[in-house]
C-alpha positions as CSV (number, residue, x, y, z in Angstrom):
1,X,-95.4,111.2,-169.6
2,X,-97.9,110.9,-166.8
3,X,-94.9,111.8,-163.8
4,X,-94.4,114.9,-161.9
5,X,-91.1,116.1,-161.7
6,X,-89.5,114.8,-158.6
7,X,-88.3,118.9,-158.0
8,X,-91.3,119.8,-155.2
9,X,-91.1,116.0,-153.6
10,X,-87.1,116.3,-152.5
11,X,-87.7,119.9,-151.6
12,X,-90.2,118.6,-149.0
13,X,-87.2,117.0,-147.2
14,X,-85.8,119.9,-146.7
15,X,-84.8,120.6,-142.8
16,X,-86.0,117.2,-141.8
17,X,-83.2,116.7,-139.7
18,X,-83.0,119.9,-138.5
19,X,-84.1,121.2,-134.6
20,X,-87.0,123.0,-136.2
21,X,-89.0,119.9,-137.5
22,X,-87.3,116.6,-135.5
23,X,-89.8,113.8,-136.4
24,X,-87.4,112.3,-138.6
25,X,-84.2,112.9,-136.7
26,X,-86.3,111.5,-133.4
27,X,-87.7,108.3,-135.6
28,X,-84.1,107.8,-136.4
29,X,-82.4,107.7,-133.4
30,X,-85.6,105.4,-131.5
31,X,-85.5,101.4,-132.2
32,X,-89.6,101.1,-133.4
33,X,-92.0,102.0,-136.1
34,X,-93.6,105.3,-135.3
35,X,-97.4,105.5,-136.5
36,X,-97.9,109.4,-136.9
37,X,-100.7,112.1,-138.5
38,X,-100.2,115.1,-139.7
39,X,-103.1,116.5,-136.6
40,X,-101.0,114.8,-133.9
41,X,-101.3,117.3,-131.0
42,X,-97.6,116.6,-130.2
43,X,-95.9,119.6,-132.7
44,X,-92.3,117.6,-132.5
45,X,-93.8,113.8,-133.6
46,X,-95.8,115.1,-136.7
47,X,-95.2,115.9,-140.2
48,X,-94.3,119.0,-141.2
49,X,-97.1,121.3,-142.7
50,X,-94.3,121.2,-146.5
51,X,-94.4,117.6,-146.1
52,X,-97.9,116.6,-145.8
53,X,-99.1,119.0,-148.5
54,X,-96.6,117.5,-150.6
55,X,-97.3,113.7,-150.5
56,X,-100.5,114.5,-149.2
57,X,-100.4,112.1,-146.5
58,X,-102.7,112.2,-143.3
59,X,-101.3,109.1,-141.7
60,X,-97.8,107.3,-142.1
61,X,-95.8,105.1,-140.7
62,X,-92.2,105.4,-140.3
63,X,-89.3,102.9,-139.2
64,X,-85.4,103.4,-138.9
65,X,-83.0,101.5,-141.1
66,X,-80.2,99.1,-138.9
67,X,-77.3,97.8,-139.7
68,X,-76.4,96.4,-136.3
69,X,-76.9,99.5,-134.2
70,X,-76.2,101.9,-136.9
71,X,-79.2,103.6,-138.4
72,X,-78.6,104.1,-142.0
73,X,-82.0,105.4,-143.2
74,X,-85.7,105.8,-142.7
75,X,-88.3,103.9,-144.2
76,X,-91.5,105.7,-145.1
77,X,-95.1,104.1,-145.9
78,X,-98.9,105.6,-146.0
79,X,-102.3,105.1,-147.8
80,X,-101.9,107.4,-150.5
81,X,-104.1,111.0,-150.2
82,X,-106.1,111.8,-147.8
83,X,-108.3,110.9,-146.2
84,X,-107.1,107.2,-146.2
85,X,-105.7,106.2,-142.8
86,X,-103.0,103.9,-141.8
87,X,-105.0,101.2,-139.9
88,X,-103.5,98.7,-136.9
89,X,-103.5,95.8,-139.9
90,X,-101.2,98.1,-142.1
91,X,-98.9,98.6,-139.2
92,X,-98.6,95.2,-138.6
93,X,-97.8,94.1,-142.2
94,X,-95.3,97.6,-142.3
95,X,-93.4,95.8,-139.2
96,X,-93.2,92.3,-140.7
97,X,-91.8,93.7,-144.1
98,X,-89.7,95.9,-142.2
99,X,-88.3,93.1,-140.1
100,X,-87.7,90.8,-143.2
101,X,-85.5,94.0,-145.1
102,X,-83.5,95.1,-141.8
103,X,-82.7,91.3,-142.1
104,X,-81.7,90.9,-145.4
105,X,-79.7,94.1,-145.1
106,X,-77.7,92.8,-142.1
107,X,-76.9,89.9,-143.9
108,X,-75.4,91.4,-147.0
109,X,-73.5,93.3,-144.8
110,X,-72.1,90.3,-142.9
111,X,-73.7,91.4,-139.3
112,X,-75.8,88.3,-138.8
């Protein structure tokens, strides 16, 4: 019906967390949006070859999940294919909707 089979997208995931690809893992445990490509020159803050082929992302942005202090997930946003970039304005409006669900979050869980 028009929908890929979600098989080859959770499969990208795979070892995301792992000491052989840490951009999640590192994104997880810092406090900010990270703003990353897939031809950052740093090997540890970009996206894995698996991923990016996948999605087909050349530029994301991605935010930990709080409740309180405690990270509970990521949250994951680009421009669709490439070669669309993620531009400063897109950042901004990723950190004030990020900002608004962290809060709402917390609040359901009683933390604020």
């Amino acid at each position: 019906m028009g929908v890929d089979p979600p098989d080859r997208y959770l499969a990208s995931f795979t070892g995301s967390l792992s000491a052989q690809h840490p951009l999640f893992l590192h994104v997880l445990k810092g406090q900010d949006p990270y703003l990353f490509s897939k031809v950052s020159g740093d090997e540890g803050r970009s996206l894995s070859s698996v991923f990016s082929k996948t999605w087909r992302s050349s530029s994301a942005v991605l935010a930990p999940i709080r409740i309180g202090i405690r990270p509970i997930g990521l949250l994951y946003g680009d421009r669709g294919p490439d070669p669309n970039q993620v531009s400063p304005q897109d950042l901004q409006s990723f950190q004030l909707f990020l900002g608004q669900a962290i809060l709402s979050l917390n609040r359901l869980a009683g933390v604020l």
